[in-house]
N, C-alpha and C positions, 0 to 999 in steps of 0.2 A: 649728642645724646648718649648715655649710657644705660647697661641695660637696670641699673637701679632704677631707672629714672621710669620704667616699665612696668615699675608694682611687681616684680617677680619674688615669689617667694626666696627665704636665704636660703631654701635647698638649694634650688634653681639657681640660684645666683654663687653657690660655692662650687657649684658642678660646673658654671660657665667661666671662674674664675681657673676652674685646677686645668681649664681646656685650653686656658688662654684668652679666653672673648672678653673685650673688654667693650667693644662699642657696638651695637646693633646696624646689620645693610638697612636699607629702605623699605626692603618689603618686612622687614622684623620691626621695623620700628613702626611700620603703617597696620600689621597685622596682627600684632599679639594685642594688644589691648583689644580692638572689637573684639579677637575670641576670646580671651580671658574675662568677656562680660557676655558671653554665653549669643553672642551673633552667629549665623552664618556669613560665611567666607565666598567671596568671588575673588580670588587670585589671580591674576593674567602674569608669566614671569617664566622668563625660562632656566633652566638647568644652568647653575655656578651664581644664582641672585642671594644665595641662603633660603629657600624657599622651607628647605624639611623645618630649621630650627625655627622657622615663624610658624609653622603648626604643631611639631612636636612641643614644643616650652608651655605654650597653653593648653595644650592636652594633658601632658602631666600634670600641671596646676590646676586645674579645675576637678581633673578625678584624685587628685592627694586630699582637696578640702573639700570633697564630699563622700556619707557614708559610702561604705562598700558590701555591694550587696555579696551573697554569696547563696550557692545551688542549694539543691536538698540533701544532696551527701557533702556538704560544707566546703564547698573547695572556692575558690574564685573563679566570676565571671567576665568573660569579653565584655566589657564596658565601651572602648574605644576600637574601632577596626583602620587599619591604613589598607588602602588598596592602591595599588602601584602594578605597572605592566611588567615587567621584567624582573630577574632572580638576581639581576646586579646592582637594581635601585633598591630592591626589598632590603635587601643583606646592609646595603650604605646606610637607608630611613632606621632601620633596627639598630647597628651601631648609632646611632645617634640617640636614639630611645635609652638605650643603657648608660652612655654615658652621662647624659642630661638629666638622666632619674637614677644616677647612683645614689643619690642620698635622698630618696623617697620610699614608700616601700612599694612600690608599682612591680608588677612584673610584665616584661612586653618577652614578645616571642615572635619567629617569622617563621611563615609557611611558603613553601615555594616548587612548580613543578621539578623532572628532572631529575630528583635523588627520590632516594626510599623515603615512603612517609611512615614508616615506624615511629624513628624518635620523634618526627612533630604530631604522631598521635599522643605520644608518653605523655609530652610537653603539654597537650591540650587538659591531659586526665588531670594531669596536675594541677590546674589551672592558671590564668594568665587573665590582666588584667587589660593590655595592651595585645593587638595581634595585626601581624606588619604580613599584608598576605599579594601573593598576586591573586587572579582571576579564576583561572585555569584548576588550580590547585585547589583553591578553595572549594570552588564547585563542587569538586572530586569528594572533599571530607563532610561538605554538607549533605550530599547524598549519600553517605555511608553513616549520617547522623551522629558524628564525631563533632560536628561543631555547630555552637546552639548562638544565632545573634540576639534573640529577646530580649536580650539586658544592653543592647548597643545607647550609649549616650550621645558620643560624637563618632561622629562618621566623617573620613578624610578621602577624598580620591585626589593623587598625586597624578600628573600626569595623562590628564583622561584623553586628551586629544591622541596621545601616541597608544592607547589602550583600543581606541576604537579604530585607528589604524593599523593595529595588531589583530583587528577579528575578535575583541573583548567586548565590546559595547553591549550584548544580549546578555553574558554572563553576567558582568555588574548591572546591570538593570535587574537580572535576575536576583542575584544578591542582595541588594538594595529593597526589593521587595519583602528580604526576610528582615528586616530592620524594623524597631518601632517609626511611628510617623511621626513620635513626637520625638525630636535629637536634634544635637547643633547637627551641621555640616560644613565642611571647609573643603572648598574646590577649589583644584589649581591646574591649570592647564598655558602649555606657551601659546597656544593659540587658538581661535574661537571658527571654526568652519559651523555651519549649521546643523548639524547633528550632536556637535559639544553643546551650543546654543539650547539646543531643545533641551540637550540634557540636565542641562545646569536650572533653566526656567521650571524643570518640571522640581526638580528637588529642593531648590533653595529658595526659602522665606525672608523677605526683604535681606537683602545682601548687604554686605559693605561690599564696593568694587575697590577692588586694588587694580593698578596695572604699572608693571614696574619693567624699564627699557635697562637692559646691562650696556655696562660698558663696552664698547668696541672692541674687540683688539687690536693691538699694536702692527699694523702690518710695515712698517717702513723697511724693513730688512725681508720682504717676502717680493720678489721677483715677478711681478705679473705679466702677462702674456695673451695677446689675441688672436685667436684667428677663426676669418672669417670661411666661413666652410658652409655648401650645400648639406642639406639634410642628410642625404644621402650617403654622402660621405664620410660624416661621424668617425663609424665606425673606422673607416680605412686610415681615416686621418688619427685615431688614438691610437693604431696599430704602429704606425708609420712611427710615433712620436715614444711608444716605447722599445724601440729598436736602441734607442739610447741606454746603453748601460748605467752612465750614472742616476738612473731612476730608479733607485733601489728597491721603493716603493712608492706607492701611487693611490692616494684616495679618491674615487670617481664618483661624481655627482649626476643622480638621474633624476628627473622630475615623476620618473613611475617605477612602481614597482615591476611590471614588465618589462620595462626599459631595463631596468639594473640586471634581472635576468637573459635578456637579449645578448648587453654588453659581456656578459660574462663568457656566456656560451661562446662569443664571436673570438673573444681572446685564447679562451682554451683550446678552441678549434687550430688557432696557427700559435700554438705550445708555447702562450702566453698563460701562464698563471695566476688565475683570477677566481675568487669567489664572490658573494652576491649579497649582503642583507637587509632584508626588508620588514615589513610587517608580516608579511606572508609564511616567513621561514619559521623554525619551533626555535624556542629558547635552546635550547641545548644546539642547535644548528650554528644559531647566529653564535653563543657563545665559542662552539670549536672554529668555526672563521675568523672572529678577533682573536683568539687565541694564535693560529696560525698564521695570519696576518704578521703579529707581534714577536711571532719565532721567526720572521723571513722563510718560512718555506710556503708562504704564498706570497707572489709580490701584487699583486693588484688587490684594492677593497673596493666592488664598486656597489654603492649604498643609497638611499633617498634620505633627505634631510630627517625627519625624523627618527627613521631605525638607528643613522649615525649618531643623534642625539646623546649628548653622557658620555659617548665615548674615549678612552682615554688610550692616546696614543701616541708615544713619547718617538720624537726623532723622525716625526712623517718629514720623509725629503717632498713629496710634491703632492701637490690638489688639482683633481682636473674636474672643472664643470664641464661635464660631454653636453647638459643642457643649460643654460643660465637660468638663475632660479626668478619667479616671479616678484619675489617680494627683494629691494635694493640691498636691506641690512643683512639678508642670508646669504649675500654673498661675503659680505665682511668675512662673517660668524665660520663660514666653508673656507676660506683662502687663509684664515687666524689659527684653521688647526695646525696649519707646517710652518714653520720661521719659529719655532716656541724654543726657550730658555738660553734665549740670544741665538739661538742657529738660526744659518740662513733657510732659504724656503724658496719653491716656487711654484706657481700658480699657473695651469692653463684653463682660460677657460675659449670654449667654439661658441663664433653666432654663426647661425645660418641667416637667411631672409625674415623669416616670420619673426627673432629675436631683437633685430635691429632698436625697437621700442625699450624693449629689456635694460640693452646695453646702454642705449642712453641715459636711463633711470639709474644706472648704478655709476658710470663714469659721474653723474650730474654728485651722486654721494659722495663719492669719493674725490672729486674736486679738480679732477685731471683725465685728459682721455690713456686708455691703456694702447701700451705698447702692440704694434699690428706686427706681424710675423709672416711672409711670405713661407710657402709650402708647398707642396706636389697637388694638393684640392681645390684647389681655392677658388671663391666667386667676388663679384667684384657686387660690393652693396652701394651703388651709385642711384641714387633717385635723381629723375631729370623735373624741375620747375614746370608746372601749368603754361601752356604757350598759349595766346589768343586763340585759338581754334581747336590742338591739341596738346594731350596731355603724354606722358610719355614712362612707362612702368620700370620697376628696375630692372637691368642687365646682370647676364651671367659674363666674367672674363670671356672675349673673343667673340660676342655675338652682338646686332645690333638693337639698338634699344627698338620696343614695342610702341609703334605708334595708334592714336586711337584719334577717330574726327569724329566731332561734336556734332551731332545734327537737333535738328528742334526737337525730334521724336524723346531724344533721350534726356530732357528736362521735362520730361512726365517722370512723376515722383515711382512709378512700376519701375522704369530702367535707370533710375538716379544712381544707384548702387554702382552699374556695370560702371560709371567713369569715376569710381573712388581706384586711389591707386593700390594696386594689391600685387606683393611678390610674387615672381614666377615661382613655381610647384618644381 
């Protein structure tokens, strides 16, 4: 398919030619035409699918071939709003705006915590016809009555899952409130917890669902690594394993955002160099930690899958899951950031006990079991077989296994539970 094949107007179509595009991803081919006929959008897709140019290309098309209204002092108005969590997705969706509507007369603008908002007050006076906003920001100039949505047509939220993991979710509800109720909408999110769920039911009128899986990456040149380690331990055991110098740098995977705070603090403390990003932290925060991350004067990033989301980070020598992630493909996605543009890579990830399920789920993906690693921590995850009478839990290295005898009492469904097998604590 081509994107002629699209209905794109030839603006559109000599802006994607001077860019280079000659063929639409999946979600562009599954997406622009529902919106380019005025649907709402349910997107499921994560970051590097082509998601911005399967909304932005219909957004410019729909408001080029319709009138354009304009204010009481004549200027133009926000017709279309993007809403995006961060100042480094704004700034990317925007560049895409400009160059996909160079030959339209649109104008898009982006607002974004962080810097002065002078010149994007100038930019509003002025008016714009497109506005690529975070959350935060926006709030700020609608309650200084700097920016007026009542002429909103289509309304876009990029990324909403990582928005309400940011502590955005009340602001764009809020937001969203100041919208007409009659507009397309186009939601995209990589993934659906139930607070995205609600959000999407509550805003969107019969959908198209898209849901669109990326490519893997390439790990065959990436080094993987197991070891099995008490809870406990974690911490002592990523300390242990950055005593290696050739660990230049290190990108660390937590399942919480406390967690990533924990780990951090734990490293600084024995004059390990680490800083932390999450949803928690402010944009300009997270921004000077990738920053310094990418100068080498910090060598550890340890981060939750989605704050690391988008990030770009040339030459990571190693990946550590200090948790293994629940879902099998996010570990792909986590060990694909280091081994890139043929450099080699390496990957550690820790299970403890309650993991063991995890690991199985992701060896079973990935088609091989990963390499085990002896270490100074270590427990031994041996599960012992049901025995006619007893069952037998699993063992830490050097102790013996936990015996349990079956009596009648406990095939009363109240004490069933006690003889399911559960890891030692």
């Amino acid at each position: 398919m081509t994107f002629q094949a699209l209905e794109l107007s030839p603006a559109l179509l000599k802006a994607l030619e001077k860019e280079q595009y000659t063929t639409p991803t999946p979600i562009q081919a599954q997406a622009i035409p529902p919106a380019l006929a005025g649907r709402d959008l349910l997107g499921i897709a994560q970051t590097g699918t082509g998601k911005t140019a399967a909304f932005a290309l219909p957004v410019l098309q729909n408001l080029a071939q319709r009138s354009q209204p304009v204010s009481r002092r004549s200027r133009r108005v926000i017709r279309a709003l993007i809403l995006t969590p961060t100042r480094e997705l704004a700034l990317q969706i925007h560049t895409s705006f400009q160059s996909y509507g160079l030959f339209t007369p649109l104008r898009a603008h982006v607002i974004y915590g962080g810097v002065s908002q002078k010149p994007q007050e100038m930019a509003l006076r002025n008016g714009v016809d497109i506005l690529v906003a975070t959350p935060g920001r926006l709030k700020d100039l609608m309650n200084q009555g700097l920016v007026d949505l009542s002429h909103i047509e289509i309304l876009t939220l990029d990324e909403a899952d990582r928005m309400l993991d940011m502590g955005f979710i009340h602001d764009v509800r809020h937001i969203i409130g100041c919208t007409p109720r009659k507009r397309q909408t186009l939601f995209f999110s990589a993934t659906m917890p139930p607070d995205i769920v609600t959000l999407s039911r509550d805003l969107l009128q019969d959908p198209v669902r898209i849901a669109i899986t990326p490519d893997k990456p390439t790990v065959e040149k990436i080094v993987q690594s197991l070891y099995h380690v008490d809870k406990a331990s974690k911490r002592d055991l990523l300390r242990y394993l950055l005593q290696d110098p050739h660990i230049d740098s290190a990108l660390v995977f937590t399942r919480t955002k406390h967690g990533a705070d924990r780990v951090a603090r734990e490293l600084n403390r024995h004059n390990i160099q680490a800083l932390a990003i999450h949803g928690n932290k402010s944009q300009q925060a997270r921004q000077k930690a990738l920053q310094q991350f990418k100068d080498r004067t910090v060598r550890v990033l340890v981060a939750t899958d989605i704050a690391a989301r988008g990030l770009d980070i040339e030459e990571l020598s190693h990946v550590v899951n200090f948790d293994l992630p629940e879902v099998p493909e996010t570990y792909i996605h986590r060990i694909g950031r280091t081994g890139r543009a043929g450099l080699a890579g390496e990957a550690f990830s820790f299970c403890d006990a309650d993991e063991l399920k995890l690991l199985k789920d992701i060896e079973r993906l990935c088609g091989r079991s990963i390499k085990k690693i002896d270490h100074p921590y270590p427990f031994t995850p041996h599960v012992y077989e049901n025995k006619e009478n007893k069952e037998l839990l699993p063992r830490r290295s050097g102790s013996r296994p936990v015996q349990r005898n079956r009596t009648k009492r406990s095939d009363h469904p109240a004490h069933r539970d006690r003889n399911r097998i559960q890891p030692l604590a």
